[in-house]
C-alpha positions as CSV (number, residue, x, y, z in Angstrom):
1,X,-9.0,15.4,-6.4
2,X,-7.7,15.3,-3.0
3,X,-10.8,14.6,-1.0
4,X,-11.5,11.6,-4.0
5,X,-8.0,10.3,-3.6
6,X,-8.2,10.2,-0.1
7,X,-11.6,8.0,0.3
8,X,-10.0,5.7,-2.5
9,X,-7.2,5.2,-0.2
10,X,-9.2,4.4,2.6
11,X,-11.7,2.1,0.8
12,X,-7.9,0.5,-0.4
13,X,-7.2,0.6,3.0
14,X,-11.1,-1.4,4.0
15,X,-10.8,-3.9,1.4
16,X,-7.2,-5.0,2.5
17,X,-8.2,-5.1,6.1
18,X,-11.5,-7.0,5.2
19,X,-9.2,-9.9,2.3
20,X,-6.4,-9.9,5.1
21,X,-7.7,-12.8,7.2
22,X,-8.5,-15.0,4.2
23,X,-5.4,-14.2,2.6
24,X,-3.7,-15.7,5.4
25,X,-6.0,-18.6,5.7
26,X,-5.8,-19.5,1.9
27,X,-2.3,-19.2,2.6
28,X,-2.0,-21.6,6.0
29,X,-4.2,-23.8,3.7
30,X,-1.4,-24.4,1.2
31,X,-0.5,-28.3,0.8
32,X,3.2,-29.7,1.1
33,X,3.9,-30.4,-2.4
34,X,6.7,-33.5,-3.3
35,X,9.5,-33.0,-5.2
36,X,11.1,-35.8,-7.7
37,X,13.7,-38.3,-6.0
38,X,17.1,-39.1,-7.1
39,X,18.4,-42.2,-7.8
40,X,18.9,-43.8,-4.4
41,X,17.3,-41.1,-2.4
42,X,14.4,-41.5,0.3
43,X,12.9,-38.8,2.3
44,X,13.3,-38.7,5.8
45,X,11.0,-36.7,8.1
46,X,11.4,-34.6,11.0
47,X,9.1,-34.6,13.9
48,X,9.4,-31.9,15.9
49,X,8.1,-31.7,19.9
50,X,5.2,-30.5,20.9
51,X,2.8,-30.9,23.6
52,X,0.3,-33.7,24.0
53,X,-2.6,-33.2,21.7
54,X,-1.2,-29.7,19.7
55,X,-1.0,-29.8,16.1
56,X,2.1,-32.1,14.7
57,X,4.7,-30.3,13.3
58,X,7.4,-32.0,11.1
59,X,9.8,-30.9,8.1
60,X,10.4,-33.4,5.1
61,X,14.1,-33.6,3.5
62,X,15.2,-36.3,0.7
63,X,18.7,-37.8,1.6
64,X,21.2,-40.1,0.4
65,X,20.1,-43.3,1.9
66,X,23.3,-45.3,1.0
67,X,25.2,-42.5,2.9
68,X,22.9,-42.7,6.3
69,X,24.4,-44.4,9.2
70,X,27.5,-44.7,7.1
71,X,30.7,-43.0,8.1
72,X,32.8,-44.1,5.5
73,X,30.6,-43.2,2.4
74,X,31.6,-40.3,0.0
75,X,28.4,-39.0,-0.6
76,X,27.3,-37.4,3.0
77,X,24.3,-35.8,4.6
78,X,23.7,-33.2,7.0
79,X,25.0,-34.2,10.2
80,X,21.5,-34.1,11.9
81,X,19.8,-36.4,9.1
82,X,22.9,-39.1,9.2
83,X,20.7,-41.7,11.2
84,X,16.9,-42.4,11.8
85,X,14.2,-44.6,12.7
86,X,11.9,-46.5,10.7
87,X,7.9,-46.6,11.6
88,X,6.1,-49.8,11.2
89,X,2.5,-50.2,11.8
90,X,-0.9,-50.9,10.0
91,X,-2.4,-48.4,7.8
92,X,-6.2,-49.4,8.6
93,X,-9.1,-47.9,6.2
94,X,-9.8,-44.1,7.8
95,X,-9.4,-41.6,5.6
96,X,-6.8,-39.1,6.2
97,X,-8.3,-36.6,8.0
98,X,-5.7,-35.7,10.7
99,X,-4.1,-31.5,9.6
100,X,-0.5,-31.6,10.1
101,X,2.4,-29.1,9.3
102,X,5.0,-30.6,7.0
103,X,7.6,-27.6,5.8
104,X,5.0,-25.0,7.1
105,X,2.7,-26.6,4.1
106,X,-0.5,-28.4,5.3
107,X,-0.4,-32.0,4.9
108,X,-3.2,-34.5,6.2
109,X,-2.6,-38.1,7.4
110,X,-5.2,-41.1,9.3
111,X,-6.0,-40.9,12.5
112,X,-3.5,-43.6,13.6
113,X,-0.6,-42.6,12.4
114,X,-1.2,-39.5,13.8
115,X,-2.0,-41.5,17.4
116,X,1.8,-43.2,16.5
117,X,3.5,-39.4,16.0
118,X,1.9,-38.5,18.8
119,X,3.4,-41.0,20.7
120,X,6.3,-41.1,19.2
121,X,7.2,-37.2,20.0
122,X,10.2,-36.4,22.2
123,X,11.7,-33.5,23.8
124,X,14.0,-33.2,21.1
125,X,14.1,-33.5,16.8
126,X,12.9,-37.1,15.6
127,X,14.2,-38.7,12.6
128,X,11.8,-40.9,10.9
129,X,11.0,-42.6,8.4
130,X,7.5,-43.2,7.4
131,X,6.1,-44.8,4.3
132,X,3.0,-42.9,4.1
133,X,4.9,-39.2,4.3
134,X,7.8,-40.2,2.7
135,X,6.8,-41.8,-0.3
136,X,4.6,-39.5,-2.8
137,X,1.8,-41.7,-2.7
138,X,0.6,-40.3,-5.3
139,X,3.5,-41.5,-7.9
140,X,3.4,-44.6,-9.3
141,X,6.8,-44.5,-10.4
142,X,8.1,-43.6,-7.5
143,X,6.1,-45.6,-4.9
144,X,7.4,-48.7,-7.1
145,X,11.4,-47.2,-6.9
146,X,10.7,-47.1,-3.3
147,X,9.3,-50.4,-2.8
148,X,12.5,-51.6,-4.0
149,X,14.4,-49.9,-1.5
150,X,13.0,-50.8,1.8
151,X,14.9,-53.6,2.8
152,X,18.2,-51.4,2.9
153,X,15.9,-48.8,4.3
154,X,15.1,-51.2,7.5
155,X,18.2,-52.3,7.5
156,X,19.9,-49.2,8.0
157,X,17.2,-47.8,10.2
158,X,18.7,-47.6,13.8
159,X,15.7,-48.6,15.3
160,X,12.5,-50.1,14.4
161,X,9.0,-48.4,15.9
162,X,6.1,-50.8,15.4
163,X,3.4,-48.9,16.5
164,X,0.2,-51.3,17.9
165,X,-2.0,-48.2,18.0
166,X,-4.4,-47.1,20.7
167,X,-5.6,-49.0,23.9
168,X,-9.2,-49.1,23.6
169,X,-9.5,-50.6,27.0
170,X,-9.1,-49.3,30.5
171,X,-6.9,-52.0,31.1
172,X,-5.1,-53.0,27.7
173,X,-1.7,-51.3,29.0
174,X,-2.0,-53.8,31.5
175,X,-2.7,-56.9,29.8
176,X,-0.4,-56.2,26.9
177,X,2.8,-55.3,29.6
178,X,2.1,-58.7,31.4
179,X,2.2,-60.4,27.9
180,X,5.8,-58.9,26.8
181,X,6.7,-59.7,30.3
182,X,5.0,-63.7,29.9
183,X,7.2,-63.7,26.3
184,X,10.4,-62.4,27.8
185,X,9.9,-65.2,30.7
186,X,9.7,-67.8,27.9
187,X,12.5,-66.2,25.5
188,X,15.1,-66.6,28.3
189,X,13.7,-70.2,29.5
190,X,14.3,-70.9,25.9
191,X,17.8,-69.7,25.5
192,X,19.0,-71.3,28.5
193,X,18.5,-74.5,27.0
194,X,20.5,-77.1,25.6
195,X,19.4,-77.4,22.1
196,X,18.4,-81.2,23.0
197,X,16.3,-79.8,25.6
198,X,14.5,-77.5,23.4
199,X,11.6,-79.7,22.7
200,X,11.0,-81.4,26.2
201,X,10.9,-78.2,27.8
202,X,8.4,-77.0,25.6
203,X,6.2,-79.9,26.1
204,X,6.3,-79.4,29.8
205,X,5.7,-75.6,29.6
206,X,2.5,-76.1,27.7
207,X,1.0,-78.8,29.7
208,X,1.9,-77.2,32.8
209,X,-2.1,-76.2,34.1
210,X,-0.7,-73.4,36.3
211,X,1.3,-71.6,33.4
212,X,-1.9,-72.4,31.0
213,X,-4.4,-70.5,33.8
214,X,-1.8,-67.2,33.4
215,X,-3.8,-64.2,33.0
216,X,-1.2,-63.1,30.9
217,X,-2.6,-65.7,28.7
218,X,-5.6,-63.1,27.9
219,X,-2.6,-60.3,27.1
220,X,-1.5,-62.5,24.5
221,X,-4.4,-63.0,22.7
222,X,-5.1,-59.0,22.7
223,X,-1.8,-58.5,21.9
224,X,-1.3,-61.0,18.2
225,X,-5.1,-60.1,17.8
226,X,-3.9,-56.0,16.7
227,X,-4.0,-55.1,13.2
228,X,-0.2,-54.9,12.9
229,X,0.4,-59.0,13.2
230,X,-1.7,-59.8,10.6
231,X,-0.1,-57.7,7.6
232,X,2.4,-60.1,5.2
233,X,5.1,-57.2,5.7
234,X,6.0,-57.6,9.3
235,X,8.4,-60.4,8.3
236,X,10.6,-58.0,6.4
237,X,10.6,-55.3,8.5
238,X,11.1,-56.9,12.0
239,X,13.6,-59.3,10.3
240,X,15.6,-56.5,9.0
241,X,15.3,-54.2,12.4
242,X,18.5,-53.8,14.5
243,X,16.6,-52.7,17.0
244,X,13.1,-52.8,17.4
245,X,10.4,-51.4,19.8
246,X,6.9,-52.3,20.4
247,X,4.8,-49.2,21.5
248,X,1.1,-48.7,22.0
249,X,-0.7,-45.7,23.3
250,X,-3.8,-44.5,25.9
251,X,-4.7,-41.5,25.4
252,X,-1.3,-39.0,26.1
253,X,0.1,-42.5,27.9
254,X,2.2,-44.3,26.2
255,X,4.5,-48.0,26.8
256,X,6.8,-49.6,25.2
257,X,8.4,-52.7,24.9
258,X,12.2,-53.4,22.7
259,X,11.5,-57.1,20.7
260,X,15.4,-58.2,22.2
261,X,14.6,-57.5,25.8
């Protein structure tokens, strides 16, 4: 009986070592599951640093929104999640094929708003919030509850990050920077103007030849051809924004821009 027990206990032993690996790999493979929303509650997501190109790494948490940003409220949050910003940019058609970590879980997300969290990571904690994460896609119901909520949710954000994706181009960081700086040069020309003066200085601006032979001019076009300025929602979101911030990326580079410089 011994010499049978013992060889069961080693083929025990075998079979564990042998499952071990995929037990840990059906277990790494587990998917971030949502949990139901109260009534005025959003999720706000964590990014956590990393360095350029690992694996993103985030943890999900449903708050009080009324209560964010709010000092005065009764119903508070944990002091780290009392303020974050919202992300802004254009979904596209990929798939969502990018792995990320969400709570430990597995989630998966497209390949550009995974370029955006990339590009968004800090040295520090991030609070975001991010339509695609932090709304169950997959609930009707609560998509729709949601909907109805993000106009207090820009509002309250901090900061708006429109994110104008990738720089295909070797020199689209280039050309996009000399377009915010051809805007800003305009913006404050505008501003210093007498509201009578608005028009004629316009007219002269646009039938000056030297300003119409900018190369900037090229930086412009790139930059309201992006995906982002063609969606209906900008309005709402850049509208609402305290604070907003233009970024766009190349490669581990990144630049960005704030819309009230």
């Amino acid at each position: 009986m011994a010499i049978c027990s013992l060889s069961r206990t080693r083929l025990k032993c075998r079979i564990a070592a042998f499952l071990s690996p995929l037990l840990v790999t059906k277990q790494d493979e587990q998917q971030y599951q949502y949990t139901p929303l109260k009534t005025n509650q959003i999720r706000l997501l964590k990014l956590h640093p990393g360095q350029p190109g690992s694996q993103i790494e985030c943890t999900i948490k449903a708050v009080d929104l009324l209560a964010c940003d709010d000092f005065n409220s009764e119903n508070t949050n944990d002091k780290d999640w009392e303020w974050f910003h919202a992300v802004s940019y254009a979904w596209g058609k990929g798939a969502r094929s990018v792995k990320i970590k969400c709570n430990g879980l597995v989630a998966y997300i497209s390949q550009t708003l995974a370029d955006a969290l990339q590009t968004f990571r800090e040295k520090d904690d991030l609070i975001l919030w991010i339509d695609a994460l932090c709304i169950n896609q997959n609930d009707i119901r609560e998509r729709a509850a949601q909907v109805k909520l993000m106009d207090l949710i820009y509002f309250k954000a901090r900061r708006v990050r429109i994110w104008l994706g990738r720089d295909d181009e070797a020199d689209a960081v280039h050309s996009a920077e000399g377009a915010a700086d051809l805007i800003k040069t305009f913006a404050e020309l505008w501003n210093s103007c007498r509201d009578g003066d608005i028009c004629e200085v316009s007219e002269r601006l646009f039938q000056d030849p030297d300003i119409a032979l900018l190369p900037q001019w090229e930086g412009i076009r790139r930059l309201y051809q992006r995906p982002w300025f063609s969606r209906v929602w900008v309005v709402q979101e850049l509208g609402l924004a305290e604070d907003a911030t233009f970024y766009s990326g190349q490669g581990d580079a990144k630049q960005h821009k704030h819309a009230n410089d």
